[in-house]
VEXDREN-2710 file (C-alpha; in Angstrom, 1 decimal):
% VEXDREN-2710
k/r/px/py/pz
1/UNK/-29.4/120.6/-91.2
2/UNK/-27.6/121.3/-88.3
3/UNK/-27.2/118.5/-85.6
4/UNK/-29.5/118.7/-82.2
5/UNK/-27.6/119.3/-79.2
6/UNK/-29.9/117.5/-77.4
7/UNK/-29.3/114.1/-75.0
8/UNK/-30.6/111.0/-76.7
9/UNK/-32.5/109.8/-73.4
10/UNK/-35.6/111.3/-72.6
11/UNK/-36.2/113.2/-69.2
12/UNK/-40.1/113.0/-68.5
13/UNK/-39.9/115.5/-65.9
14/UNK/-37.6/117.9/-63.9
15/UNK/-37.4/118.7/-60.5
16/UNK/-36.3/122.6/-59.2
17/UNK/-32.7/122.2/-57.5
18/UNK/-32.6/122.9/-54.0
19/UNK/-31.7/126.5/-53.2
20/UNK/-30.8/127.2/-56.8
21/UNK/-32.2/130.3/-58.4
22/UNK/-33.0/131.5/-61.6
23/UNK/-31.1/132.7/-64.5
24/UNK/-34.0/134.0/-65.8
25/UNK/-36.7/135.0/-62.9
26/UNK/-39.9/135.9/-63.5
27/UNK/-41.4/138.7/-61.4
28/UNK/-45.4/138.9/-62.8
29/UNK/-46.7/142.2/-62.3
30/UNK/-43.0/144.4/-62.3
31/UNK/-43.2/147.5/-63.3
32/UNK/-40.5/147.1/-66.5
33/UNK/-40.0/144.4/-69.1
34/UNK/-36.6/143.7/-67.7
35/UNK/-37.9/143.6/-64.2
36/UNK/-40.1/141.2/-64.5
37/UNK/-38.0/139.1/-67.0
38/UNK/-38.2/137.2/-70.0
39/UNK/-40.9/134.7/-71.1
40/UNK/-38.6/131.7/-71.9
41/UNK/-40.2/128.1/-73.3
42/UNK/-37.0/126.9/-75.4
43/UNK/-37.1/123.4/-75.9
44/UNK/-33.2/123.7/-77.5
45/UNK/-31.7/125.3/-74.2
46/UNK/-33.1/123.5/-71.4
47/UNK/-31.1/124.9/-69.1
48/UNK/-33.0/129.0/-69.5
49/UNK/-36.7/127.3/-69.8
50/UNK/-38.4/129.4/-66.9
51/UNK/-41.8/129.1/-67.7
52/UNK/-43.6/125.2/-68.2
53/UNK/-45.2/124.4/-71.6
54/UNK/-43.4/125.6/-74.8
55/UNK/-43.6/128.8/-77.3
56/UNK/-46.5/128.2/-80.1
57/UNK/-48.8/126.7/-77.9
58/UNK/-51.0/124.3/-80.1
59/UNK/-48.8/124.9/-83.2
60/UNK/-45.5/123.1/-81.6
61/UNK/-47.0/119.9/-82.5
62/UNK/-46.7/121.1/-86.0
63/UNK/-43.4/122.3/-85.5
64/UNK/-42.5/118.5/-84.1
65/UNK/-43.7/117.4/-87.5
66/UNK/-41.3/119.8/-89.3
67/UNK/-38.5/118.6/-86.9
68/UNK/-39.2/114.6/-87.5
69/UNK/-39.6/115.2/-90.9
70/UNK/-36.2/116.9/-91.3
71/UNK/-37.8/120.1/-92.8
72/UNK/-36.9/122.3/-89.3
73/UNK/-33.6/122.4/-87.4
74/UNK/-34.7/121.8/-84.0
75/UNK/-32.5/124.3/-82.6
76/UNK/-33.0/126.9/-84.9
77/UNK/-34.1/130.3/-83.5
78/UNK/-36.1/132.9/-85.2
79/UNK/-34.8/136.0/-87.0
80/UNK/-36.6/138.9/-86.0
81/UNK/-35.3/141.6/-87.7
82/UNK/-38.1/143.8/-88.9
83/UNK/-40.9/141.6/-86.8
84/UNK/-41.1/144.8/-84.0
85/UNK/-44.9/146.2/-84.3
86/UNK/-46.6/148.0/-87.0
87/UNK/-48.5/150.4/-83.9
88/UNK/-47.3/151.4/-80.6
89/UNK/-49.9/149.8/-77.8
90/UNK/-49.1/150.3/-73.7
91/UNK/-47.7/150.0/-71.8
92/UNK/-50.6/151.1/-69.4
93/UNK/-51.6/151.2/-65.7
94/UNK/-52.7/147.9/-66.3
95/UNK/-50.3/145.8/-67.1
96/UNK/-48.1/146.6/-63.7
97/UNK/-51.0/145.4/-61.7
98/UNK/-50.6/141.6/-60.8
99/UNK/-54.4/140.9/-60.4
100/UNK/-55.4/142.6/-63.8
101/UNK/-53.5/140.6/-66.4
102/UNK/-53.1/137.0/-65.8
103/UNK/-53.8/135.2/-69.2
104/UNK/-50.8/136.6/-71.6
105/UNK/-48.0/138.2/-71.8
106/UNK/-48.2/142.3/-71.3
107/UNK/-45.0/142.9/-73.0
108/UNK/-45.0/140.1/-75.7
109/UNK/-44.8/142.3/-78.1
110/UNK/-41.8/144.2/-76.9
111/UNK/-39.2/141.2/-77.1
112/UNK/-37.2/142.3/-79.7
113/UNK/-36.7/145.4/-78.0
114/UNK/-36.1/144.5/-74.4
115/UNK/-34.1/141.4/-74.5
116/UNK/-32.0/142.4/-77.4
117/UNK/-29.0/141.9/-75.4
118/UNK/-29.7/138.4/-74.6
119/UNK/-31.5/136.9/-77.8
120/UNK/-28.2/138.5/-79.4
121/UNK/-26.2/136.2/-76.4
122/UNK/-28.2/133.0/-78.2
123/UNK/-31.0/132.9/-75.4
124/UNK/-34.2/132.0/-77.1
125/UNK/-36.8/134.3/-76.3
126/UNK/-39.5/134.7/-78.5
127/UNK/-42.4/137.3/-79.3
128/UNK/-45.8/136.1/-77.9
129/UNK/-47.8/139.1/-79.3
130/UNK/-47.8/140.4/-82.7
131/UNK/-49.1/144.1/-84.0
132/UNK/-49.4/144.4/-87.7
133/UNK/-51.9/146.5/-90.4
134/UNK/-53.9/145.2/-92.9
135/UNK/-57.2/145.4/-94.5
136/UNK/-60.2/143.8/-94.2
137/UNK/-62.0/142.5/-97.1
138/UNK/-66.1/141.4/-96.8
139/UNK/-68.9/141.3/-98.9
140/UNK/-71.2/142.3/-95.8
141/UNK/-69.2/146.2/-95.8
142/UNK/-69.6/146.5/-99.2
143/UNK/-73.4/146.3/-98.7
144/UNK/-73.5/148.4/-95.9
145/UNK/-71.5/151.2/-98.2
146/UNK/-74.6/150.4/-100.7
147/UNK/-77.2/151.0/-98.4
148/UNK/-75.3/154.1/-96.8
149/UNK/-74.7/152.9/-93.5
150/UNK/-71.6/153.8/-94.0
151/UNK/-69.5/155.7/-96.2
152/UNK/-66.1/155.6/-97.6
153/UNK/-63.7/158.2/-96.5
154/UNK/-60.3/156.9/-98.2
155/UNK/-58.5/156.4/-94.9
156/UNK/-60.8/153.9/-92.3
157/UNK/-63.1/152.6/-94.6
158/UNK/-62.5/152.9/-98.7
159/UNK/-64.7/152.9/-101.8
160/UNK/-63.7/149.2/-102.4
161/UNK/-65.5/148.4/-99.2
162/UNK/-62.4/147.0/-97.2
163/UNK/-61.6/148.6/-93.9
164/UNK/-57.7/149.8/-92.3
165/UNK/-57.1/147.6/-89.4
166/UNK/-54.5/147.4/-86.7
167/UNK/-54.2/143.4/-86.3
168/UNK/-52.9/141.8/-83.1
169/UNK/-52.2/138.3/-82.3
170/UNK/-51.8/137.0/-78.9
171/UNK/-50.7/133.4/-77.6
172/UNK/-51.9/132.4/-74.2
173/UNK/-49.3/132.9/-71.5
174/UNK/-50.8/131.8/-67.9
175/UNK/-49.4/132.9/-64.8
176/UNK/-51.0/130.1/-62.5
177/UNK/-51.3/132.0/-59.1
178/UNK/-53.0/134.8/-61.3
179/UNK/-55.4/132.3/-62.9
180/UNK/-56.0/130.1/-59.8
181/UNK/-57.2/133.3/-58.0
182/UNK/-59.4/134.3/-60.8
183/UNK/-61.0/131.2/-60.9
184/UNK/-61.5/131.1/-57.2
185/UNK/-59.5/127.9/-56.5
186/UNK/-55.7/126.9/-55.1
187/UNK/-52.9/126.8/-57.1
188/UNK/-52.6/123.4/-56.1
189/UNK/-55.8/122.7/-57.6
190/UNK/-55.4/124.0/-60.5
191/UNK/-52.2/122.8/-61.7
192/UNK/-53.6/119.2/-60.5
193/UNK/-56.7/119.2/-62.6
194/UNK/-54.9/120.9/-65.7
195/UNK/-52.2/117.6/-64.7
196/UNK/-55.1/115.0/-64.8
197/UNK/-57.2/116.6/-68.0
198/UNK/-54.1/116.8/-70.2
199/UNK/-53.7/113.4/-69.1
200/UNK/-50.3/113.7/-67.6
201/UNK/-48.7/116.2/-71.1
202/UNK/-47.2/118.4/-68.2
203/UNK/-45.5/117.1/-65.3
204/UNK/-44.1/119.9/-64.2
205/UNK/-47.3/121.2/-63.7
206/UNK/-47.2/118.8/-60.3
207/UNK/-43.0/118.5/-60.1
208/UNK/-42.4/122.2/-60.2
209/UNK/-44.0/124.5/-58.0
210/UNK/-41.1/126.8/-58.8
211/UNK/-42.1/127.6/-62.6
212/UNK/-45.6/129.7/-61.9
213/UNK/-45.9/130.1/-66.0
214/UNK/-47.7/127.9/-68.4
215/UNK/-47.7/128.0/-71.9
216/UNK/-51.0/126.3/-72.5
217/UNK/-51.7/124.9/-76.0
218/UNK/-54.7/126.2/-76.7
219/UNK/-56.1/128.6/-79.1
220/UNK/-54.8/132.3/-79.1
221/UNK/-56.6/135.7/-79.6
222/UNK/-56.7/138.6/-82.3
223/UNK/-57.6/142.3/-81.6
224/UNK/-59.1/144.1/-84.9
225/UNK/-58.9/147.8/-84.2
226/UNK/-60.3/150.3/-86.5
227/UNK/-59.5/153.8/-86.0
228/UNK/-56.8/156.3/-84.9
229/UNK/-54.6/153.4/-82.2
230/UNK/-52.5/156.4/-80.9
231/UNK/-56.1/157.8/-79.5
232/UNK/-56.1/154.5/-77.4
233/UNK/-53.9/156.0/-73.8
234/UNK/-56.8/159.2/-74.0
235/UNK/-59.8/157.9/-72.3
236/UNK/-61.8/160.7/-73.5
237/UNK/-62.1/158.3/-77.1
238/UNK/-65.4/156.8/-77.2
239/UNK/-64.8/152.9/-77.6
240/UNK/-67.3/150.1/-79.1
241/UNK/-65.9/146.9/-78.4
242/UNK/-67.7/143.4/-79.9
243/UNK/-65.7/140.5/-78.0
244/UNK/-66.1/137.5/-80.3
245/UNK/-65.8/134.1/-79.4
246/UNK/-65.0/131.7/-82.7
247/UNK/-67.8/130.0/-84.8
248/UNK/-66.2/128.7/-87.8
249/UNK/-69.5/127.0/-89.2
250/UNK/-70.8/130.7/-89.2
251/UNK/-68.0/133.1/-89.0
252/UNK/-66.2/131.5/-92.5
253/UNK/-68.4/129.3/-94.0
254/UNK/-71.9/131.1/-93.2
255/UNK/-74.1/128.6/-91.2
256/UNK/-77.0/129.9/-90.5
257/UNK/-78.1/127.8/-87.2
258/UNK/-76.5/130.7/-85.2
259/UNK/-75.7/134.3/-85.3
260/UNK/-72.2/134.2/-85.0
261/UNK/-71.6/135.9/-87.9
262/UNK/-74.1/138.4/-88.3
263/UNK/-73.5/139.4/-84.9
264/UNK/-69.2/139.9/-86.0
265/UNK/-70.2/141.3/-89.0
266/UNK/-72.3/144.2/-86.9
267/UNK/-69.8/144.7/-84.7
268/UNK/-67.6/145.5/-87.7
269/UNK/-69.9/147.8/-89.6
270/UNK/-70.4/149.2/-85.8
271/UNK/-66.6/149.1/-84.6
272/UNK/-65.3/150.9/-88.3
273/UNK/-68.1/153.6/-88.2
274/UNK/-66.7/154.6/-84.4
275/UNK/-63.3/154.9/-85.9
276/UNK/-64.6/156.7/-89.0
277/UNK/-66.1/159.4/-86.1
278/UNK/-63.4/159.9/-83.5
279/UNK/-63.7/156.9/-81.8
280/UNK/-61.6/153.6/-81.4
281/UNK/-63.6/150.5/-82.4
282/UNK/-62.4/147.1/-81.4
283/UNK/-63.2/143.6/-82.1
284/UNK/-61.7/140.8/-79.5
285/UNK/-61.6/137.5/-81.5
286/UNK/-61.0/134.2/-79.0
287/UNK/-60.5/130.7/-80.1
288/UNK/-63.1/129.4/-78.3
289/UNK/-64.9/127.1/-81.3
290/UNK/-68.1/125.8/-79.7
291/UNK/-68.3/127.3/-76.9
292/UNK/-65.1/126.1/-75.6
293/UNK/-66.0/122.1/-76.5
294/UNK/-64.7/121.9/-80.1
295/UNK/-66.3/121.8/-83.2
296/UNK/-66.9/117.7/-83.1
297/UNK/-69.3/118.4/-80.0
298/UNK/-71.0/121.6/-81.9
299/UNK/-72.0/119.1/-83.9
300/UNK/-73.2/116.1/-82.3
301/UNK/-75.6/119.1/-80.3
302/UNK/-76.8/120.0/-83.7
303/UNK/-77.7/116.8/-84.9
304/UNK/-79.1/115.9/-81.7
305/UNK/-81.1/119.3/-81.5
306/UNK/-82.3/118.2/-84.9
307/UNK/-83.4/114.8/-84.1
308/UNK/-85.0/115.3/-80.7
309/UNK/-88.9/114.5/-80.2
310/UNK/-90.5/118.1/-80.7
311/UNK/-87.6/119.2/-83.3
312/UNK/-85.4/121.7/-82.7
313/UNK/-86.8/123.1/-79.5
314/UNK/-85.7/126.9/-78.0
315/UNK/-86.9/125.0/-74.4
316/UNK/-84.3/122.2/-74.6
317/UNK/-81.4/124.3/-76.3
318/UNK/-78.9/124.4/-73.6
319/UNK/-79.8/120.7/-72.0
320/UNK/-79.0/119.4/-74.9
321/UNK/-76.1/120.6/-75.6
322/UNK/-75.2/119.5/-71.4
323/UNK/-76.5/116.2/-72.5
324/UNK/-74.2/115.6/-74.9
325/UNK/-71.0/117.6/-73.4
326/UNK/-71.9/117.5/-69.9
327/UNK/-72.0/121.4/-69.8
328/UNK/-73.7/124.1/-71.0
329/UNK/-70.7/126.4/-71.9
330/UNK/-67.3/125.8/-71.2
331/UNK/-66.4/129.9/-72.2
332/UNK/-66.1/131.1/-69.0
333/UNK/-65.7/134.6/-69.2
334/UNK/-63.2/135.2/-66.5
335/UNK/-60.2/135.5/-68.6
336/UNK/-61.4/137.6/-71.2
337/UNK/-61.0/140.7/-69.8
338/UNK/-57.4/140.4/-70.0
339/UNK/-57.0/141.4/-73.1
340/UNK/-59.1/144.8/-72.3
341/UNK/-56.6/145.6/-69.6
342/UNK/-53.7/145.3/-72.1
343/UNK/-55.5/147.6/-74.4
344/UNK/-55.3/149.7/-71.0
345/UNK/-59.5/150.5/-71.5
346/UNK/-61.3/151.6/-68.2
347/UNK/-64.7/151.7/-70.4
348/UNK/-66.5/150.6/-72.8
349/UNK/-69.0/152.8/-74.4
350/UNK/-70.8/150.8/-76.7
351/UNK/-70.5/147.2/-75.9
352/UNK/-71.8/144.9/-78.7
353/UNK/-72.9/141.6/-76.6
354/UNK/-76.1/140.9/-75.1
355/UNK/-74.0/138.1/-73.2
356/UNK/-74.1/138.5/-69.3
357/UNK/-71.3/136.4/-68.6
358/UNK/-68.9/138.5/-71.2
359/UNK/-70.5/141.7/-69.2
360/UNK/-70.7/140.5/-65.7
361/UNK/-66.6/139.5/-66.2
362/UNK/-65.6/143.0/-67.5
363/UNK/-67.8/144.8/-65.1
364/UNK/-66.4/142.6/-62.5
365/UNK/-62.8/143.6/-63.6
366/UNK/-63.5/147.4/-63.1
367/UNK/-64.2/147.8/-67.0
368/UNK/-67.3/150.0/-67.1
369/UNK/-69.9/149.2/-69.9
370/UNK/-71.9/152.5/-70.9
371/UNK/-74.3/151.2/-73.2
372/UNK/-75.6/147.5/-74.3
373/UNK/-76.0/146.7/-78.2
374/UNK/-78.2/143.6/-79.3
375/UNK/-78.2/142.1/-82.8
376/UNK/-80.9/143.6/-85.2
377/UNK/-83.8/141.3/-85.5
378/UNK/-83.7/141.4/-89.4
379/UNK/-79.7/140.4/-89.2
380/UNK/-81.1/137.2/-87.0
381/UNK/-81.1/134.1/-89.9
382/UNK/-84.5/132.3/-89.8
383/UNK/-83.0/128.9/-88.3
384/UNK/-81.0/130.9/-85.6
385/UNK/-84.3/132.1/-84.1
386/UNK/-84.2/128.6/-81.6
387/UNK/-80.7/130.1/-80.4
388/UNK/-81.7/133.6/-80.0
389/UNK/-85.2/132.8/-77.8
390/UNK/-83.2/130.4/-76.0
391/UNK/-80.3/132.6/-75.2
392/UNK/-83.7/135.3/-74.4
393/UNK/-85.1/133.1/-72.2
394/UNK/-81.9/132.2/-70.0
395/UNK/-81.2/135.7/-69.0
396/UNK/-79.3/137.7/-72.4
397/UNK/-79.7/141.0/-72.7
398/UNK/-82.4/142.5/-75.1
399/UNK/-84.2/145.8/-75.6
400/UNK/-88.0/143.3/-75.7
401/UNK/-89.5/143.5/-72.4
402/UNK/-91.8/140.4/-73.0
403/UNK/-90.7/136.9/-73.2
404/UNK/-89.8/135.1/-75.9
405/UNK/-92.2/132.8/-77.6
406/UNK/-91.5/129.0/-77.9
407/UNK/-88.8/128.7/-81.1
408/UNK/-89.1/125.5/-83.4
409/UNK/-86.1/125.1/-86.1
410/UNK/-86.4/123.3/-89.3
411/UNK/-85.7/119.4/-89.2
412/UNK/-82.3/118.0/-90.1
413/UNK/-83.9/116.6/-93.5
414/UNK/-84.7/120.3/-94.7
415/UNK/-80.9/121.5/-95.0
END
């Protein structure tokens, strides 16, 4: 394995040199990839790191197993021949506009391909969005072919029952005045409290003022598109759009204390019969597990929930889920739509939420939503009901005009 060419001290922080610009400048917003510049988190060329944080986001601590273990060269750089994407997406109106795209990278995906010159100099600049195609494979679509909700036509959906997709994944890339203004704060706020709540894993969050992107280590997106992508610039396609945010006790392994996945599995069935009829259909997938407070806290809700006098109570859904993490939802909205503007979408035609905080942050950002589509009742699993009337009674959009009834879910004993 190759040597590192790294100092053996540690430097804990840096601090911008006075008057000293850029190599690499970053110009959020420009109206070209090379105008605005390249994303660059090396951590084996110190001297071109532009933005704070470092590429892989929650996966680099992985990658600093690999490295102490001697299984990675720690200044090895990635080979991406062959890596450029499987479908063309953008660029659009959208990502030029400074205000509309704050959480990630417009023109991750495009590395390759605009910075060939310098990756080929040894400057390590690395993809932050990925575009591949693939199928999808679940047991739900294969009903839903049975019972002729929809039908196989050998090119979107097929007689197996699995469905052509466009995949995209997207890391996080924060440009902090962006977010700060989003979140209707200072920059100097922001970067302070990210400072204090990471417990001090940046400093240069609070030492450099100068680097204004920040790789965070959190959880990434995918986009599942279904359809004809090369219909996305016309605005005349009819879209249906389910953004997701994770559940893995649902989504993979089926709980059925919430309606996480029969709500992803509609949006499916619903987002591959659009594509199937000229549409686009489009599934937003955040990590986001437990409403934003990890599955550990999901859990301790669930079990006190469970265990509260009354039982499982649709009244006291949301407190206790405050009680235990101190708030009732830590997905705020405000950064989702993001991802919509990099798709370039002005509207929505079906939207398949009855979430007012996912609507009221698109509307807010300009996206027009044409129609609202609630989960079935019959796809709503019997211990879910206690989430559903709760979520009913704070607000969520449903087609039932009268209230819901007072919810009581089975006791922990029965599971």
């Amino acid at each position: 394995m190759s040597q590192s060419n790294r100092p053996d001290h540690i430097r804990l922080t840096s601090h911008p040199v006075p008057g000293a610009k850029h190599e690499y400048p970053i110009a959020w917003g420009a109206p070209t990839a090379r105008e605005r510049g390249p994303i660059i988190g090396t951590v084996s060329r110190p001297q071109d790191r532009n933005v704070i944080g470092t590429h892989g986001g929650s996966y680099a601590v992985y990658r600093a197993l690999a490295v102490s273990s001697g299984a990675l060269d720690p200044i090895r750089r990635p080979d991406l021949t062959n890596t450029f994407p499987a479908a063309t997406i953008g660029p659009f109106d959208q990502w030029i506009d400074p205000q509309r795209i704050v959480a990630l990278d417009p023109w991750g995906h495009l590395v390759a391909e605009n910075f060939r010159t310098e990756i080929s100099e040894g400057v390590d600049i690395r993809p932050s969005i990925a575009i591949t195609r693939a199928r999808l494979d679940l047991p739900e679509i294969q009903a839903a072919l049975a019972a002729k909700r929809l039908v196989a036509d050998g090119e979107f959906v097929h007689a197996s029952g699995s469905v052509s997709v466009v995949k995209v994944a997207i890391d996080p890339v924060w440009y902090l005045p962006g977010i700060a203004h989003r979140f209707g704060t200072s920059e100097t706020n922001l970067r302070r409290a990210l400072f204090e709540q990471t417990a001090g894993m940046f400093p240069e969050l609070v030492t450099r003022p100068d680097l204004q992107v920040f790789l965070p280590p959190i959880g990434g997106t995918t986009v599942y598109l279904f359809g004809d992508v090369t219909k996305l610039p016309d605005h005349r396609t009819k879209i249906t759009c389910r953004v997701h945010d994770e559940c893995n006790g649902s989504d993979v392994f089926g709980s059925d204390i919430c309606t996480c996945r029969p709500y992803l599995i509609q949006g499916i069935e619903e987002c591959a019969r659009a594509g199937q009829t000229g549409g686009l259909g489009i599934v937003v997938y955040n990590r986001k597990e437990g409403r934003a407070l990890g599955e550990v806290t999901k859990f301790l809700v669930y079990n006190a929930r469970k265990r509260q006098e009354g039982g499982d109570d649709a009244a006291l859904y949301f407190e206790r889920t405050e009680c235990v993490a101190g708030v009732q939802d830590a997905r705020f909205q405000q950064l989702m739509p993001d991802v919509i503007h990099w798709l370039g979408l002005k509207r929505i035609d079906r939207f398949i939420s009855m979430s007012d905080m996912k609507h009221d942050a698109l509307t807010s950002q300009g996206v027009e939503i044409v129609e609202r589509v609630p989960i079935p009742d019959h796809m709503i699993p019997a211990d879910a009901g206690v989430e559903m009337a709760a979520k009913k009674a704070a607000g969520y959009f449903s087609l039932d005009p009268k209230p819901s009834e007072c919810t009581v879910g089975r006791p922990l004993e029965k599971y």
